[in-house]
Every structure is written in structure tokens, then in C-alpha cells.
C-alpha positions in Angstrom: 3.8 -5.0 -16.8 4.9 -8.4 -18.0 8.8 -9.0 -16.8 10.2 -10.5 -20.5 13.8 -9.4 -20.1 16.4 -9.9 -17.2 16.9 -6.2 -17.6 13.5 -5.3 -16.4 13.2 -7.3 -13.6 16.9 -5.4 -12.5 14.7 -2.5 -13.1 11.9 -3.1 -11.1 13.9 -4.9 -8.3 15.9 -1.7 -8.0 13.4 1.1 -7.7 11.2 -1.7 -5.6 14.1 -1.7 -2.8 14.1 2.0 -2.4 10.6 2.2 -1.9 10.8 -0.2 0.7 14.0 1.3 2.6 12.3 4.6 2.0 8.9 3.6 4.2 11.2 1.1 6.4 13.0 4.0 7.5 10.1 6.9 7.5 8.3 4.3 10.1 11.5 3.6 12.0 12.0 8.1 12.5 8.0 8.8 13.0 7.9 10.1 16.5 5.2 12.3 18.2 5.7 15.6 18.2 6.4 15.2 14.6 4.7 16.7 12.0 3.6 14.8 8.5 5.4 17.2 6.8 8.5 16.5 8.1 8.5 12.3 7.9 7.6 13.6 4.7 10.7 15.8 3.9 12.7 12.7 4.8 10.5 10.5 2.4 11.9 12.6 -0.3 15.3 13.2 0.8 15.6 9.2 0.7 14.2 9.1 -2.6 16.1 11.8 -4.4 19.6 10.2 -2.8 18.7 7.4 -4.8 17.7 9.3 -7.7 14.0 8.4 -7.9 11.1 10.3 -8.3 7.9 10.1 -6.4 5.5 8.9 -8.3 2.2 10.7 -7.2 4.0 14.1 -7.5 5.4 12.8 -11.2 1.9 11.4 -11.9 -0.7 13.2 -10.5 0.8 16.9 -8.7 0.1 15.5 -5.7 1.4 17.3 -3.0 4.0 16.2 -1.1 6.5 13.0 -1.6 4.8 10.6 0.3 1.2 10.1 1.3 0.3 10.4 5.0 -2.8 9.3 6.5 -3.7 9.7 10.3 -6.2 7.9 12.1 -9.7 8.3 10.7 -7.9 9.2 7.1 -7.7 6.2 5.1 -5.6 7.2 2.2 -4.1 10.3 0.3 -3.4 11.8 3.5 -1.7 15.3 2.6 1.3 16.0 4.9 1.1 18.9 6.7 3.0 21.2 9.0 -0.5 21.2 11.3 -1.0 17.6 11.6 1.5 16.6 14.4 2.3 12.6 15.3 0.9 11.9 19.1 1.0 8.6 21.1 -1.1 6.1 19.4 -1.5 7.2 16.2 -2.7 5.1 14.0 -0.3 6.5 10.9 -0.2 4.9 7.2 2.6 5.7 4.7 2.4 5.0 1.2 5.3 5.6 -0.5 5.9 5.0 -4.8 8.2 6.0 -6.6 9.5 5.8 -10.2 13.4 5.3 -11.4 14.5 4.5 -14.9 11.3 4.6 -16.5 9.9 1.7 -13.8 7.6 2.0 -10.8 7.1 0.4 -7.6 4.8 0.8 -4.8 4.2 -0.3 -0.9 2.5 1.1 1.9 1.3 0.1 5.4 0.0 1.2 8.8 1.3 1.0 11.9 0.5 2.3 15.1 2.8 5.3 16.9 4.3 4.4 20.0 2.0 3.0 22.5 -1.1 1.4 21.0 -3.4 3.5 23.9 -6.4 3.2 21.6 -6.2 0.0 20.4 -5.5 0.0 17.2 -3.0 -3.2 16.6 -5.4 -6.1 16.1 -6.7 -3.9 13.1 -3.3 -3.1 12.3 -2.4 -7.2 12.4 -5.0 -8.4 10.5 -4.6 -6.1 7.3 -1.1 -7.4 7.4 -1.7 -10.9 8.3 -4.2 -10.9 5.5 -2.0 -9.1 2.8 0.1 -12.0 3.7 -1.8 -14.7 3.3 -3.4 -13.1 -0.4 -0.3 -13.0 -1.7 1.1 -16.8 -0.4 -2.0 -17.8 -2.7 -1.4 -15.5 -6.1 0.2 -17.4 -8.9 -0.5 -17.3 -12.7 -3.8 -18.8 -13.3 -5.7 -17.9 -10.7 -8.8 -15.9 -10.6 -8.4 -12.4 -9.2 -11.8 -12.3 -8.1 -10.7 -15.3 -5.9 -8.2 -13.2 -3.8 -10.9 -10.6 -3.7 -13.1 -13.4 -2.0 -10.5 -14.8 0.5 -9.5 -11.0 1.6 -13.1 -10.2 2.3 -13.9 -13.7 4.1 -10.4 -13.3 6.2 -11.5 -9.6 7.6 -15.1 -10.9 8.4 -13.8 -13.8 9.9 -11.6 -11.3 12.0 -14.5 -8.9 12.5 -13.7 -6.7 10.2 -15.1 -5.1 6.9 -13.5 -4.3 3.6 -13.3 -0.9 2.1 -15.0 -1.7 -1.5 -13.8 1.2 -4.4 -10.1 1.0 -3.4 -7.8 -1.6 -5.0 -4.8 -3.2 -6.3 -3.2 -3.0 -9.6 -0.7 -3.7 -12.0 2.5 -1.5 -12.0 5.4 -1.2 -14.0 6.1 1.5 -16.3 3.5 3.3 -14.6 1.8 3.5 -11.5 -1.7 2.2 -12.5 -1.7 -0.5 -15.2 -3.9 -3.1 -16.2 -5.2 -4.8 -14.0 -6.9 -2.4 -12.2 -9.4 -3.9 -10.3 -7.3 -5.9 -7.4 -10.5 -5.4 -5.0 -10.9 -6.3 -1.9 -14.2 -8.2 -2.3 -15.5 -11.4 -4.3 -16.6 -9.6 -7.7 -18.4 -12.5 -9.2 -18.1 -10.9 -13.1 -14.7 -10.3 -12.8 -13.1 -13.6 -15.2 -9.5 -11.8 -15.1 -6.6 -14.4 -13.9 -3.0 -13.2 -12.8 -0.5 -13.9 -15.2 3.1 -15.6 -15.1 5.9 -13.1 -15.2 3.3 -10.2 -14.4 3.7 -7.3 -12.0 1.2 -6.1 -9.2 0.7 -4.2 -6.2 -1.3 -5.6 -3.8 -2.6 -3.8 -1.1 -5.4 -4.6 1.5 -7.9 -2.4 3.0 -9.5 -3.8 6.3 -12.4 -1.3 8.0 -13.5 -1.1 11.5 -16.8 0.2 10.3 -16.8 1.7 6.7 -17.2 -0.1 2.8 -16.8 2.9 0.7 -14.0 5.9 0.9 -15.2 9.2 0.1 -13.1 11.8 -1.2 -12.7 15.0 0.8 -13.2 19.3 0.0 -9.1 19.0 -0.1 -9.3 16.5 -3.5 -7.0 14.0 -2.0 -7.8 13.0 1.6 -9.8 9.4 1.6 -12.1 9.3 4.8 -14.7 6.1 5.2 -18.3 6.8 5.2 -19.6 5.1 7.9 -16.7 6.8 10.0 -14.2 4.5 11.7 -10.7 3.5 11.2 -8.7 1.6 8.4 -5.2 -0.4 8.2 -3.9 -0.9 4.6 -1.0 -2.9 3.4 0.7 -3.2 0.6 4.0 -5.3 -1.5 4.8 -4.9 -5.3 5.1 -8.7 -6.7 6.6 -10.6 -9.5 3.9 -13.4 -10.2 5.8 -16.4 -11.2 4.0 -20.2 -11.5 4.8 -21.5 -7.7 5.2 -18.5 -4.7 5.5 -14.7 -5.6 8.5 -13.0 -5.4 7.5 -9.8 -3.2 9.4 -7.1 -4.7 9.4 -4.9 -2.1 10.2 -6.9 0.9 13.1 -4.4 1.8 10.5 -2.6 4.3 11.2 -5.1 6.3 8.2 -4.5 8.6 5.7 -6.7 7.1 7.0 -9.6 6.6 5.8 -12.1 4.3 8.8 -14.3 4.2 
């Protein structure tokens, strides 16, 4: 959405903080021993005591509050009573949500605990390189452009991109135009960001895989090459000069 009334941006900075106090403090009560379903019970409790909605059970029946991925699950992770926490997880929480007729969303991984497996340098350079696409969005610029310095960041860092995941424009609903925020150099793509607009931007950075395949469940994302993947994620407010990220209330992934 395009931001053309002080009103709306009250609206979007609003349900933008609860999504980011919501994930800050899911992160900040994941323990092991825990089960997805639970951090997600407490997802929703956070979100109904601010009277929002989550927005992939409002949009899509998904089920459960909050999306949950563990390890080798890159996104849509359902949460489950089964799927218990243990040390050195690496755990992703995506959490949206809509209040007022406006919609926000922010995610990120993290590793449980102890990183025994050796998951943080992953874990730092999704987030180092959400940072540094979003220092360099203002109106104007080429979206394919972020696509390219995303990908080159993760090679330079070892890494791989996953390719049919992306960011998007959000607002007064989840998924808007744009809808192609990718995480590679799409040399067709002519679309620039625009002043005043509204995005989620959101990384993907792979150990191994390009492509996420959905699974028999209809939700669960795993790669197909195998392998693990750290994804972050801030709703902004484009503006001529430095974004304003929206959702900097999780307070975890600092852009600032």
C-alpha cells in the first residue's frame, strides 16, 4: 500500500509493533522441551490481547497462529504438539498479523540455546544481509537491484539463495503488489520501489538448496537439494533518504 494519510501510517505503525513484540517475546520464551504448539499458543495469546488477528489463519486457514519452522523446514512450519524444541535448534518464527483493516509482517531465525550444530554464521548472515538490503531501498530504485546485492552478499558469504520465495508489498492485505521482492538479480524485472510505499522484506539465505518444495502436509517448505535455511524479515515504510523499519519492535535484529 501507498501511506497517503497520517492515519494510515498510525495504522500500520500499530499493528507493525505487535508483530514485532509478539515474535520478540515468542523468541525470548522458546526453550527445549517445548513444543511448537505451545510458543504458538503464546503467539496468539499476544496477539488476541492486543486485538489482532493472525493473518495466515484470517487469510489462508492456516493452522495455527504463527508459523514455525525447525531445522531443515524452511517456511510454513505447522506447529505441533510432536515437534518438541531441543538444544540447537535452528527455529524460525514468522509471525503477521492484521488489526484495523492493516497488516504487518516479520519473521526470523535464530538458533535455540547452544549453537551445537553450527548454525549461527548462517543465522548472521541472513540478518546481516536483510540489513544491509534494506539500508539501500529508497523510492527509485530498482527492485531487481536488491535482488542482485542479496544474492551477491550470500555467495560472497558462501551461501546460496532460495529462488521462488520472496518479499512483497503489505498493507491492507498480506500480499500486495509488489510481489516479486526475490532474492536473486531478475534481469526483466523494471519495477522500482516507490516513495511512501509499504513492503516486507525478507531474506532467504541456503546452506545448500535454490528452490523450496512444498510438502504432502500443503504447508511445510523444505529445500530441494536438502540443507538448512535462515530467513529474516522487517515491514518498511519507503521514504526518499533511509527506510523507516516498521517493525523494529522485535528488537532482535537490529537494523538501527
Amino acid at each position: 500500500m501507498s501511506i497517503t494519510a497520517e492515519s494510515e501510517l498510525l495504522g500500520m505503525q500499530q499493528i507493525s509493533e505487535i508483530v514485532g513484540l509478539t515474535l520478540k517475546q515468542m523468541r525470548e520464551h522458546a526453550q527445549p522441551g517445548m513444543s511448537t504448539r505451545e510458543l504458538d499458543a503464546l503467539g496468539g495469546a499476544i496477539l488476541n490481547k492486543y486485538g489482532a488477528r493472525s493473518a495466515p489463519k484470517l487469510a489462508y486457514k492456516f493452522p495455527g497462529h504463527t508459523c514455525i519452522s525447525v531445522n531443515n523446514e524452511i517456511a510454513h512450519g505447522i506447529p505441533s504438539a510432536q515437534k518438541i524444541l531441543q538444544e540447537g535448534d535452528l527455529v524460525n518464527i514468522d509471525v503477521s498479523a492484521e488489526l484495523n483493516g492493516f497488516w504487518s509482517d516479520n519473521g526470523g531465525s535464530f538458533v535455540l540455546g547452544q549453537d551445537v550444530h553450527n548454525h549461527q554464521p548462517l543465522v548472521n548472515a541472513s540478518n546481516q544481509i536483510l540489513c544491509k538490503a534494506i539500508s539501500k531501498i529508497k523510492g527509485g530504485v530498482k527492485i531487481s537491484e536488491i535482488g542482485l546485492l542479496i544474492e551477491t552478499e550470500a555467495r560472497k558469504a558462501g551461501y546460496k539463495v532460495i529462488k521462488n520465495l520472496a518479499g512483497h508489498g503489505i498493507g491492507r492485505s498480506l500480499h500486495e503488489a509488489p510481489h516479486d521482492i526475490l532474492n536473486y538479480y531478475e534481469k526483466f524485472n523494471n519495477q522500482r520501489f516507490r516513495k511512501n510505499s509499504v513492503v516486507a522484506i525478507e531474506t532467504f539465505i541456503s546452506t545448500g538448496s535454490t528452490i523450496a518444495q512444498e510438502q504432502p502436509d500443503g504447508w511445510t517448505l523444505l529445500g530441494n537439494k536438502g540443507g538448512f535455511v535462515a530467513q529474516h524479515e522487517h515491514t518498511i515504510l519507503i521514504t526518499d533518504g533511509e527506510p523507516v523499519i516498521l517493525t523494529a519492535a522485535n528488537g532482535i535484529w537490529d537494523c538501527q
